[in-house]
C-alpha positions as CSV (number, residue, x, y, z in Angstrom):
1,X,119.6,131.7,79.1
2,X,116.4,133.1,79.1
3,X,116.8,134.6,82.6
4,X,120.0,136.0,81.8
5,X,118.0,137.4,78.4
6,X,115.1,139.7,81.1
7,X,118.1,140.7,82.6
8,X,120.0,142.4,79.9
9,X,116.7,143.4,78.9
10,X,116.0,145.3,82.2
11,X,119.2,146.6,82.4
12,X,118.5,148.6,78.4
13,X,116.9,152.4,78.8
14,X,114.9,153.7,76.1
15,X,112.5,156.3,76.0
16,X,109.9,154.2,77.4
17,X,110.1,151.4,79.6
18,X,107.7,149.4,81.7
19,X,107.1,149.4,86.0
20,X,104.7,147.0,87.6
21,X,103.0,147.1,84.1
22,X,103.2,151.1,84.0
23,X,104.9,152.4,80.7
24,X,106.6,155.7,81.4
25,X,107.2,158.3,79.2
26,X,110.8,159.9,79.4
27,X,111.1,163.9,79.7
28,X,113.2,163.7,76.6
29,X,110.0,162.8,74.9
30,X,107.8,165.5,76.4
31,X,106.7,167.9,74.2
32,X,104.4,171.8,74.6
33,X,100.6,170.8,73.1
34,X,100.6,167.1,74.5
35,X,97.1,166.3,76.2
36,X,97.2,164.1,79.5
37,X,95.3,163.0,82.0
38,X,95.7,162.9,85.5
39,X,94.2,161.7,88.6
40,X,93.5,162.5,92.1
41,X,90.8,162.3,94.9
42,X,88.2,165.6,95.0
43,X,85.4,163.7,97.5
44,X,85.6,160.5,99.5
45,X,87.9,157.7,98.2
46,X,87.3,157.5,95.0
47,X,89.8,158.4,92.4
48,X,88.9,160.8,89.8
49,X,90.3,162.1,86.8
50,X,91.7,165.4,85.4
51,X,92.8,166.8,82.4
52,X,95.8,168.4,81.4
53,X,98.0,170.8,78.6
54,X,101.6,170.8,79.0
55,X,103.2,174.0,78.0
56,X,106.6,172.9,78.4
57,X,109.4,171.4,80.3
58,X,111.9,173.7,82.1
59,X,114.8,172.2,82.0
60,X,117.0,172.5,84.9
61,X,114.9,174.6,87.4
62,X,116.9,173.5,90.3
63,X,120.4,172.1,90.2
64,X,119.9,168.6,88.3
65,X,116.6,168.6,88.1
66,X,113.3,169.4,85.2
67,X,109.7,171.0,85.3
68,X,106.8,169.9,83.6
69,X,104.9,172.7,82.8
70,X,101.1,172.2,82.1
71,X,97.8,173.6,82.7
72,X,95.0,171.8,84.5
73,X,91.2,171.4,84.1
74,X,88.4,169.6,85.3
75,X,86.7,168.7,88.0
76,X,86.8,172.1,90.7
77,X,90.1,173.3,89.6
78,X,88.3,175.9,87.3
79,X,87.0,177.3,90.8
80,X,90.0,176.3,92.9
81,X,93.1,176.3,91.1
82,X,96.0,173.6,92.4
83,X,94.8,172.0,95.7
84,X,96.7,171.4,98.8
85,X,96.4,167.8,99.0
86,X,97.2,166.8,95.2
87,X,101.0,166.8,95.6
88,X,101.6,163.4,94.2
89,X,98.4,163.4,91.3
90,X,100.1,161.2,88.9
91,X,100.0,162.6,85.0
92,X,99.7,160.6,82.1
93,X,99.8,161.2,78.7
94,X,98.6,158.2,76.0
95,X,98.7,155.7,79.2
96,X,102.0,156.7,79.9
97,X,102.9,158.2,83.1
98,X,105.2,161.3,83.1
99,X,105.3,162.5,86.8
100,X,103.4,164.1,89.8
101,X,101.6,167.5,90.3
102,X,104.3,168.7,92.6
103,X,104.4,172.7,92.1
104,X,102.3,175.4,91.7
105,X,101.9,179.4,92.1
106,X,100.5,181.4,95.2
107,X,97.3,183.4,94.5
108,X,97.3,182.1,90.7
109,X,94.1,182.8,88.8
110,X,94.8,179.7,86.8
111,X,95.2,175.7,87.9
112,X,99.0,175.8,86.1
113,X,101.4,173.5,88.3
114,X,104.7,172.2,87.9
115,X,104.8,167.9,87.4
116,X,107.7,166.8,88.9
117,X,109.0,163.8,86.3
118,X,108.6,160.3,87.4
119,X,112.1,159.5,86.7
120,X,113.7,161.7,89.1
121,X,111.0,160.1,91.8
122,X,111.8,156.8,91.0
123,X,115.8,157.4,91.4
124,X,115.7,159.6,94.4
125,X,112.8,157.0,96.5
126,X,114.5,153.8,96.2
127,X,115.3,152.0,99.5
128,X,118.9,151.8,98.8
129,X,119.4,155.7,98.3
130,X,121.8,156.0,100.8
131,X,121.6,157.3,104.5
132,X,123.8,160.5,104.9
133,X,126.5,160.0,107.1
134,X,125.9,161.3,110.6
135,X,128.1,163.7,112.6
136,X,129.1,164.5,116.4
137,X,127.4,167.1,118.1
138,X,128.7,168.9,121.1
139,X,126.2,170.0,123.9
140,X,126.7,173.7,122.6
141,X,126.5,173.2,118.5
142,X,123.7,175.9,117.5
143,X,121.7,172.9,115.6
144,X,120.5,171.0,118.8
145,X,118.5,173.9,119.5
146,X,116.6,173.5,116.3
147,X,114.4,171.2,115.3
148,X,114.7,171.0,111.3
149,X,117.5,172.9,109.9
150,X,116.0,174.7,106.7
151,X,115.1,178.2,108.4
152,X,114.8,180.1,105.3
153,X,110.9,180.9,103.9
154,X,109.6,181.4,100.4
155,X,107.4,184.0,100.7
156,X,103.6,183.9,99.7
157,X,102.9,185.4,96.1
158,X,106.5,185.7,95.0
159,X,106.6,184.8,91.5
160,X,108.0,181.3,91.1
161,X,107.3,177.7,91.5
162,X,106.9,176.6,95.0
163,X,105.9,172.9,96.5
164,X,102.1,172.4,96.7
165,X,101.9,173.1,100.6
166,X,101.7,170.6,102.2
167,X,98.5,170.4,105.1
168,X,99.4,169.1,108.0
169,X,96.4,168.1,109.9
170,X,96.9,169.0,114.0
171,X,93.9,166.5,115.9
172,X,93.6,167.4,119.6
173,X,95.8,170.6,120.1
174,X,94.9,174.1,120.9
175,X,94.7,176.9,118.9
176,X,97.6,178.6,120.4
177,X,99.5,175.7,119.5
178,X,98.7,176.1,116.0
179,X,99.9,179.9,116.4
180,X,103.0,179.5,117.8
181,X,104.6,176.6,115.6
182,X,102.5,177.7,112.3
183,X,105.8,180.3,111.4
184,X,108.1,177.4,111.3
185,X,105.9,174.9,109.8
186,X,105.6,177.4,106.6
187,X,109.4,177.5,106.7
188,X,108.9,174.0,106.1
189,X,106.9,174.1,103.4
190,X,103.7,173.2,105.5
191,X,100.5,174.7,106.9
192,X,99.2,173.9,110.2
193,X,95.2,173.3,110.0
194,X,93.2,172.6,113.5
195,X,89.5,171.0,113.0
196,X,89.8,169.4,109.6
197,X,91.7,166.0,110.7
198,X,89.0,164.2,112.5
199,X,90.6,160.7,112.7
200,X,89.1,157.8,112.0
201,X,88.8,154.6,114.7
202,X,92.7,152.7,114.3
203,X,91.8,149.1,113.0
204,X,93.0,146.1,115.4
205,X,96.9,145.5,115.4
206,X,96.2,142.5,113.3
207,X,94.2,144.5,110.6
208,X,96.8,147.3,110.3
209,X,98.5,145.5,107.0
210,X,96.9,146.7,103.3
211,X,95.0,144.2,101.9
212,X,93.7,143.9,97.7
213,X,90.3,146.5,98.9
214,X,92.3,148.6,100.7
215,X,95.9,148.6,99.4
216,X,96.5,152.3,97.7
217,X,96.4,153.3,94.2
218,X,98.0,155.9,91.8
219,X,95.9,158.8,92.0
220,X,94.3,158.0,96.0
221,X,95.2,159.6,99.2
222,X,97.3,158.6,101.8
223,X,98.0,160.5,105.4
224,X,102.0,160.1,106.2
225,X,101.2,160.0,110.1
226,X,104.0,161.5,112.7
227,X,101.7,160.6,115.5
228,X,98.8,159.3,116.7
229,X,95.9,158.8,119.6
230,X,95.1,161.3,121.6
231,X,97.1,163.9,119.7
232,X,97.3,163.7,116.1
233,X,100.0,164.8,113.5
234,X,99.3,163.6,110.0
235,X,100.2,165.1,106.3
236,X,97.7,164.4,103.1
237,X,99.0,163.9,99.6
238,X,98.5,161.5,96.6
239,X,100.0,158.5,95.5
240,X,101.9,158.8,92.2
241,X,103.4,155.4,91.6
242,X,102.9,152.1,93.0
243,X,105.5,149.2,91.7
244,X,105.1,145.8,93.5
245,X,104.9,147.1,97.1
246,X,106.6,150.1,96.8
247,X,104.9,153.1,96.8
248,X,105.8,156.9,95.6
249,X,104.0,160.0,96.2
250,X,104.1,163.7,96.8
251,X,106.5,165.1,94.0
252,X,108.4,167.0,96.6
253,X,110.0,166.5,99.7
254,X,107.6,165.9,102.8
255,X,110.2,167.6,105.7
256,X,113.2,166.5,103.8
257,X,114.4,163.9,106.5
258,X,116.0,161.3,104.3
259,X,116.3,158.1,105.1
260,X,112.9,157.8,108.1
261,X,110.6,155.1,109.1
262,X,106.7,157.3,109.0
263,X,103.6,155.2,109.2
264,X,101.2,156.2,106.4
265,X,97.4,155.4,106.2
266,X,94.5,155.9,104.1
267,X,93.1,159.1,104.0
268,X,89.1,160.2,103.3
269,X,88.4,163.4,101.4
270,X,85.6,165.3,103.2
271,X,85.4,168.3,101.1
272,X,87.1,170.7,99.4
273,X,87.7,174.2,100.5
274,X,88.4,176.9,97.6
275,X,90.7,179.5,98.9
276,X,92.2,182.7,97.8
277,X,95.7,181.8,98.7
278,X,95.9,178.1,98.0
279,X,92.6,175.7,97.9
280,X,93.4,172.7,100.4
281,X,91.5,169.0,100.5
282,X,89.4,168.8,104.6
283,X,90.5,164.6,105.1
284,X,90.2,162.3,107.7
285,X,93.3,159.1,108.3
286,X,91.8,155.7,108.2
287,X,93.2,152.3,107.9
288,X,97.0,152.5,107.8
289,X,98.8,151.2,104.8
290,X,102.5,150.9,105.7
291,X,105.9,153.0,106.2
292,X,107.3,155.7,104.5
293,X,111.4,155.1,103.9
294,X,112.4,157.9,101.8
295,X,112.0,161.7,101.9
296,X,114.2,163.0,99.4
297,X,113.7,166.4,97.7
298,X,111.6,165.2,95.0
299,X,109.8,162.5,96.5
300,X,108.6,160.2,99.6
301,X,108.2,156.6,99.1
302,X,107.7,153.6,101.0
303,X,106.8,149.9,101.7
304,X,103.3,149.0,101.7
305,X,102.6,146.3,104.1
306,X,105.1,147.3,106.3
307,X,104.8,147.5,110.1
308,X,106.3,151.2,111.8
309,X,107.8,151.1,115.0
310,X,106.8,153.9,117.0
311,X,107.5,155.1,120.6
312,X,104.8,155.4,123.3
313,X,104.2,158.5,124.8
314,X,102.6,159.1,127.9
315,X,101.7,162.8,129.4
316,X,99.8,163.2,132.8
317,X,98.6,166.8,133.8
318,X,98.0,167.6,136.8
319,X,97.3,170.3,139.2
320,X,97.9,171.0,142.8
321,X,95.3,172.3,145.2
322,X,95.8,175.0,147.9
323,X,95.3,171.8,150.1
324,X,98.7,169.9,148.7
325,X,96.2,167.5,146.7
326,X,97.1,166.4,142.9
327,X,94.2,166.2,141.1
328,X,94.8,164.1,137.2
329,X,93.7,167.0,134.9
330,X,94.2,165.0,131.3
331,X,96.4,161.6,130.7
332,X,97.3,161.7,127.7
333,X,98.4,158.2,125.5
334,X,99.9,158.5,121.7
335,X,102.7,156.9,119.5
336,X,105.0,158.8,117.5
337,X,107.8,158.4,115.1
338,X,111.3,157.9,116.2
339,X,113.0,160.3,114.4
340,X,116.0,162.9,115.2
341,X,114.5,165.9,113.8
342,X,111.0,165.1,114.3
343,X,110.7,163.6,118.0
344,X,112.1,165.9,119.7
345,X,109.1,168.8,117.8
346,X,106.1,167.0,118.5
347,X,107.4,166.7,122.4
348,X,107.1,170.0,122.5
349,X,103.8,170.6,120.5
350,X,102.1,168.0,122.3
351,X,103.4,169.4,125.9
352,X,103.1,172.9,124.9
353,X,99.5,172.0,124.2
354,X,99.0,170.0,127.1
355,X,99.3,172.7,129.3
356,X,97.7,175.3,127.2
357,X,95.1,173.2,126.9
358,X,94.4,172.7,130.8
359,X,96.2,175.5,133.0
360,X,96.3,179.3,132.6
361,X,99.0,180.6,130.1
362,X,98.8,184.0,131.3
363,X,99.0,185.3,135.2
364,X,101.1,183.7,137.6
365,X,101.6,180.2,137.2
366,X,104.8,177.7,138.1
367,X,104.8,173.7,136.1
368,X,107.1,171.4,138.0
369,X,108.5,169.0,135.1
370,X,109.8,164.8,135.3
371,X,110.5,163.4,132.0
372,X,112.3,160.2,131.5
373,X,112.9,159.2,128.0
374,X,114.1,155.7,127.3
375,X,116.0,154.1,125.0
376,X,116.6,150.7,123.3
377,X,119.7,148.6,123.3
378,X,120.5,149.2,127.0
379,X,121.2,152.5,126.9
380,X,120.5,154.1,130.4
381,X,116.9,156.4,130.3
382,X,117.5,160.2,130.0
383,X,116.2,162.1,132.6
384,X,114.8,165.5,132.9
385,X,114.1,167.5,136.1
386,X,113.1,170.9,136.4
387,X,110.6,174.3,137.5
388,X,109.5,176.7,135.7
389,X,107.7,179.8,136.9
390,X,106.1,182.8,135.6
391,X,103.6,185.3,134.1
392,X,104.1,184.4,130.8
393,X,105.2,181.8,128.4
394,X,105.6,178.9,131.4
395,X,104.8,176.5,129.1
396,X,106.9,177.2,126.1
397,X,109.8,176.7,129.0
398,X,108.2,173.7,130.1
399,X,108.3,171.9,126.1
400,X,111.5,173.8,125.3
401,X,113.5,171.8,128.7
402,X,112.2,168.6,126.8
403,X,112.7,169.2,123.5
404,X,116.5,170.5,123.6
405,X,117.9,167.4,125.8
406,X,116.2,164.7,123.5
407,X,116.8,166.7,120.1
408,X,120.7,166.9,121.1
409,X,120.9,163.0,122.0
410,X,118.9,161.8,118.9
411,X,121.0,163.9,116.5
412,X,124.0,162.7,118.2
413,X,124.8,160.1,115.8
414,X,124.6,157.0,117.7
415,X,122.9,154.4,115.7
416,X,122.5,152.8,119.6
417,X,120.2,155.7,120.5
418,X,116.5,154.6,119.0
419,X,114.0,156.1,121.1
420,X,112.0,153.5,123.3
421,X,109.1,155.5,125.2
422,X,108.4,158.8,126.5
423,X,106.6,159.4,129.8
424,X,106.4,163.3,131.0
425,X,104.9,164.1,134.2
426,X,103.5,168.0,134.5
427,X,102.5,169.5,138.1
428,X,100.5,172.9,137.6
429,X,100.4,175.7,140.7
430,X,98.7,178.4,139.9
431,X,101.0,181.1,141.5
432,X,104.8,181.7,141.3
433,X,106.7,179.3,143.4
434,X,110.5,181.0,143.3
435,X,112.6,181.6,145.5
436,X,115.3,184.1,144.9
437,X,118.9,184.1,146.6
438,X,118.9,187.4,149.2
439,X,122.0,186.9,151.6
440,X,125.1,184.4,151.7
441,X,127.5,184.2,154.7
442,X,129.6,181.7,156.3
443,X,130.3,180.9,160.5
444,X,134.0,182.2,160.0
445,X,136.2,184.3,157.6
446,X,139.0,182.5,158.5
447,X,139.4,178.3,158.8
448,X,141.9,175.8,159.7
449,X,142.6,172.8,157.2
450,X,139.9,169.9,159.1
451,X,137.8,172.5,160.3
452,X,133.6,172.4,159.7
453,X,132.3,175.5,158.0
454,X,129.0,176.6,158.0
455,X,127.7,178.4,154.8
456,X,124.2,180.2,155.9
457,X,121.7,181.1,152.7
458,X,118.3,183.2,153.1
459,X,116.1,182.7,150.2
460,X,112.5,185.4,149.6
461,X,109.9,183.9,147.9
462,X,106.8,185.5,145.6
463,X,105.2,187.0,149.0
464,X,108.2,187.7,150.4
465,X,108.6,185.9,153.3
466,X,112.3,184.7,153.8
467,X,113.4,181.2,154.3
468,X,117.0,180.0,155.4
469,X,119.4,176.9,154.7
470,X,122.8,176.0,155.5
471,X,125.2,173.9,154.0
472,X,128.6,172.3,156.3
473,X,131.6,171.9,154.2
474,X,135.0,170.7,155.8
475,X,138.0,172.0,154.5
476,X,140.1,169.1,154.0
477,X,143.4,168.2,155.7
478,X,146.4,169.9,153.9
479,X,144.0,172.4,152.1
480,X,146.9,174.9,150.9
481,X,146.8,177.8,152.9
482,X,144.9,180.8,150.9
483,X,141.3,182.2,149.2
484,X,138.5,179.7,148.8
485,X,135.6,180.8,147.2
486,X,132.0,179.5,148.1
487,X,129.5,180.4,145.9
488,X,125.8,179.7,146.8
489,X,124.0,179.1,143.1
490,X,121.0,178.6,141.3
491,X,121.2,175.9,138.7
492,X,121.4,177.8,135.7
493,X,124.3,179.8,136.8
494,X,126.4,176.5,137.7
495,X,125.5,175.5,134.0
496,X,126.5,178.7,132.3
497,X,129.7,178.4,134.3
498,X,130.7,175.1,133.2
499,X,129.5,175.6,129.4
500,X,132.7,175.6,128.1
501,X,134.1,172.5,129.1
502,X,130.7,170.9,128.4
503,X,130.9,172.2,125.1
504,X,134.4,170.8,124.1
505,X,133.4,167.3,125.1
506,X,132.8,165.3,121.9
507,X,130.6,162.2,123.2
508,X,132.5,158.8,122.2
509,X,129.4,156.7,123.1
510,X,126.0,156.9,124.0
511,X,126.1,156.2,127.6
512,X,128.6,159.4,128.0
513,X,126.0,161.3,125.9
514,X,122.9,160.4,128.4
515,X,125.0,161.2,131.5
516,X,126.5,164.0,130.1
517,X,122.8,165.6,130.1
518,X,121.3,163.8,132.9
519,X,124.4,165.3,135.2
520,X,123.0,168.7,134.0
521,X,121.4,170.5,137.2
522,X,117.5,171.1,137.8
523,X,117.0,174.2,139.1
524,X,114.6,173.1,141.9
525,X,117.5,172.6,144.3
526,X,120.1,175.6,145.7
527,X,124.0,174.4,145.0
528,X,127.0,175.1,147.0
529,X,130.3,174.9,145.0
530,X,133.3,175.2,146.6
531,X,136.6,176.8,144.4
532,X,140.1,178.3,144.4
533,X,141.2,180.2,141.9
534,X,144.6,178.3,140.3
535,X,145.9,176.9,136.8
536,X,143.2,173.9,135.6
537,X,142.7,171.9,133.4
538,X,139.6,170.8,131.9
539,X,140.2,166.8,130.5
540,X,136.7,165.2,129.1
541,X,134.6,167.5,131.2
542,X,136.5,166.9,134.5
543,X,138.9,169.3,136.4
544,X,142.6,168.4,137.1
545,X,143.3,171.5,139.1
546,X,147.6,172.3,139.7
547,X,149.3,169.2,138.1
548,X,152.9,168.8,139.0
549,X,155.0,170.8,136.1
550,X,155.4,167.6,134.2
551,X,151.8,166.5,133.9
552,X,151.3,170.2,133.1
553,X,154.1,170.1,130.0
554,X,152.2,167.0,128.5
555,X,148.5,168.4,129.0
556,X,149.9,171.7,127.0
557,X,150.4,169.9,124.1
558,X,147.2,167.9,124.4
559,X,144.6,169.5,121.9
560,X,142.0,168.0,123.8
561,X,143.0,170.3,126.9
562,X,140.8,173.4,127.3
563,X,143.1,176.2,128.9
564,X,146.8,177.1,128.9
565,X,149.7,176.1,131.1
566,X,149.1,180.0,132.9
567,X,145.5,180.7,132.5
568,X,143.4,180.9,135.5
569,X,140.7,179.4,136.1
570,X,138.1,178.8,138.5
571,X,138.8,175.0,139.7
572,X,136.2,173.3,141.6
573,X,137.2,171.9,144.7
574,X,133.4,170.2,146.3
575,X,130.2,170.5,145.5
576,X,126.5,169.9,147.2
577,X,122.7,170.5,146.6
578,X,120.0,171.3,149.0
579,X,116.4,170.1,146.8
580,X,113.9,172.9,147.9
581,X,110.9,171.1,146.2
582,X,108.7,172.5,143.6
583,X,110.2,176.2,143.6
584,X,112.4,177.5,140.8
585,X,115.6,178.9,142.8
586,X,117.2,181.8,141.1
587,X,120.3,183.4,141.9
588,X,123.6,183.3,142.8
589,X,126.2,185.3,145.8
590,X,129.8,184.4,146.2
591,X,131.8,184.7,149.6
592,X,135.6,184.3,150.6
593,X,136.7,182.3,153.5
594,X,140.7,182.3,153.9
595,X,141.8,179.1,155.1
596,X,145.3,179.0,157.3
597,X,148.6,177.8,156.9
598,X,148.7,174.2,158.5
């Protein structure tokens, strides 16, 4: 009976009730003129205390959810105000804790900040908050081009409550890096800082679990860590709640990612750096502590002790010589998380950096691309192949051709797809390597069905000088007499063409997904496509050109048929690739060869 008595017992809610040996106060029982106490991490490790005045609760400040109002004092916040880094500060008042610093005001003269109550933390954190349902994604939904899908910014100084930035510390990239992604970091909520985020040495595998000296504490700092070695991407904020080994901190959501899997470690103050704007805390990661689970809206929280799985990644720069030697410019080793939203944005910080970091960004310059992406559960690797070439913004290209094709097959919705490794493989030349398409024309303008024709192309490149290549295409036996159309492409025009089939085809399992993308054309080779122009029909990607009437009556009432009974279309008859090595081939001439009556 009497363990049927503590469970009744837990089951009661009153105003105050008791967490790992933590009395909470409800917001019910918060009240304007109550004196608390709260604590956080100014220098080092160890955790301080602060006072604070609540001036009230505002009750409902965002659909379902309450604002502790108060007004904070001691230690620098007189000379700072609210502190980047203190999201998470845990408030009590009598021993009892009512919430996290969470909120505060741009450019206030004053340390007033909103404390998000510990109640709403507590529900929203749990590890059984459910996972929201994943959806389908075609190849052409406007979300695979974007990494996180909040695009709308608070701007600075407006008067309301915003989340405490949050700093997120960049180890190892270039300040250009920091300038381009810094607009949609602050859409997030975040601010990029370069230089402050010197990391310290990573512990053994077998010393990577907290023990009793290093486990965290309400009130210390822990770095959520999105990757990690050579290039580092870590977030700072404080620990608000610890119960058993679950851990809640922040106040407010981190990226808003839901249900995750980020290492988190311990995290050294260095200074603090008053600032107009917003005051922000210069740390350092340390040991790591465990895996963040949850990041809701109101909180993150996580398992302490727990082991993260991340993905290798491996990126080798290198450059070629006016001699045809590759020389190893950087080699680059990390881990990051495996996450749909945030993979697929640190592939193309890191590369974008990579080559900023190493090759010129400005003049002419051409990066020849492999990446191969692999994933767990037998699911075939992904593979990407392609030039790029340029005066400008070569290497946005360059991270933008990685980032797309992983971001769509990670948001597919295939619990199979769990990223295994990452290996990407950058060439430099410093000068233009293209070659654009001059002059099409075939042996004949006229061909018997079994006869060989011969499609000439003449290609110029940056200097001008012209190079030829020919493709031989037979037209089959009982070809029907008529136009056929030979059009000598680059491969982005071949894409664009077939964009609309690829964009009606709804994946039914991962191995469709990676071949669906991996069947995508590099534009390093020169295609041949051969077509007549007759009623198609586009089933699951593939063309079923001139069905006999009654194959045609079923597919018209098929929704998953792109294209009407009458509509013409271009149907593609044969096609073939010539690889022209590291030149990007741009575009594309279309010629008529009439083929007789048999």
């Amino acid at each position: 009976m009497t363990n049927l008595y503590r469970l009744l017992a837990s089951l009661c809610v009153t105003s105050t009730f008791l967490v790992a040996q933590v009395q909470i106060l409800s917001l019910k029982d918060v009240r304007a003129g109550m004196k608390g106490t709260g604590l956080t991490v100014f220098s080092g490790s160890t955790v301080q205390k602060f006072d604070a005045e609540i001036l009230g609760v505002i009750e409902n400040a965002t659909p379902g959810q309450s604002i502790i109002l108060a007004r904070l004092s001691g230690g620098p916040l007189a000379e700072t105000g609210v502190i980047q880094g203190m999201s998470g500060s845990p408030v009590y008042i009598d021993g009892k804790l009512i919430g996290a610093v969470a909120l505060g005001f741009a450019f206030s003269k004053e340390p007033i900040c909103g404390i998000r109550p510990i109640e709403e933390m507590v529900a929203a954190g749990s590890p059984k908050t459910p996972a929201a349902a994943a959806k389908r994604v075609r190849l052409g939904d406007s979300e695979v081009a974007h990494v996180f899908s909040e695009p709308e910014s608070i701007p600075a100084g407006m008067l309301r409550l915003t989340p405490v930035r949050t700093p997120l510390q960049l180890s190892g990239f270039t300040e250009q890096t920091l300038a381009h992604f810094s607009p949609l970091a602050n859409r997030l909520g975040l601010e990029l800082a370069q230089g402050f985020s010197g990391a310290a040495p990573q512990p053994p595998p077998a010393q990577t679990t907290a023990d009793a000296a290093t486990a965290p504490v309400p009130g210390s700092m822990i770095s959520v860590q999105l990757m990690r070695g050579d290039m580092q991407v870590a977030a700072d904020g404080t620990v608000t709640h610890v119960d058993g080994n679950r851990l809640y901190a922040f106040g407010h959501r981190f990226l808003g990612v839901g249900t995750t899997g980020l290492p988190f470690a311990r995290s050294e103050v260095l200074t603090v750096l008053p600032n107009l704007s917003t005051s922000f805390k210069i740390t350092r990661s340390g040991t790591p502590l465990g895996v963040i689970e949850q990041d809701r809206s109101v909180t993150i929280s996580g398992a302490i002790g727990a082991t993260p799985h991340l993905a290798p990644f491996r990126l080798n720069v290198q450059r070629e010589t006016a001699s045809g030697d590759r020389l190893l410019e950087k080699a680059y080793r990390m881990e990051m998380v495996r996450d749909p939203f945030l993979s697929p944005l640190l592939l193309q910080m890191a590369i974008f950096s990579a080559v900023d970091a190493t090759e010129r960004t400005s003049g002419a310059a051409t990066i020849s691309l492999n990446a191969v992406l692999r994933f767990q559960n037998g699911v075939p690797p992904l593979r990407i192949a392609n030039q790029f070439s340029g005066t400008s913004m070569v290497a946005l290209a360059a991270a933008l051709n990685v980032a797309v094709p992983v971001g769509y097959a990670l948001q597919s919705g295939f619990d199979e797809l769990k990223l295994e490794s990452v290996e990407v493989n950058l060439v430099s030349y410093e000068s233009r390597r293209e070659l654009n398409l001059d002059q099409v024309w075939a042996s004949s303008n006229e061909a018997d069905p079994g006869e060989e024709i011969e499609i000439h192309a003449v290609l110029i490149d940056a200097g001008g000088a012209p190079l030829q290549r020919q493709f031989r295409y037979t037209i089959p036996r009982g070809a029907p007499a008529g136009p056929l159309y030979f059009s000598v492409a680059d491969a982005a025009s071949l894409n664009m063409l077939d964009l609309p089939k690829l964009t009606a085809i709804v994946p039914r399992n991962p191995r469709q997904l990676v071949d669906l993308v991996n069947d995508l054309r590099g534009n390093g080779n020169l295609y041949l496509r051969v077509w007549r122009q007759e009623p198609t029909y586009s089933i699951q990607g593939a063309d079923l050109p001139a069905p006999p009437p009654s194959a045609a009556l079923i597919l018209d009432s098929s929704t998953d048929v792109k294209g009407g009974r009458n509509a013409i279309q271009n149907a593609a008859v044969a096609e073939m690739n010539l690889s022209l090595g590291n030149f990007a081939v741009s575009g594309s001439r279309t010629i008529r060869v009439d083929v007789k009556s048999n």
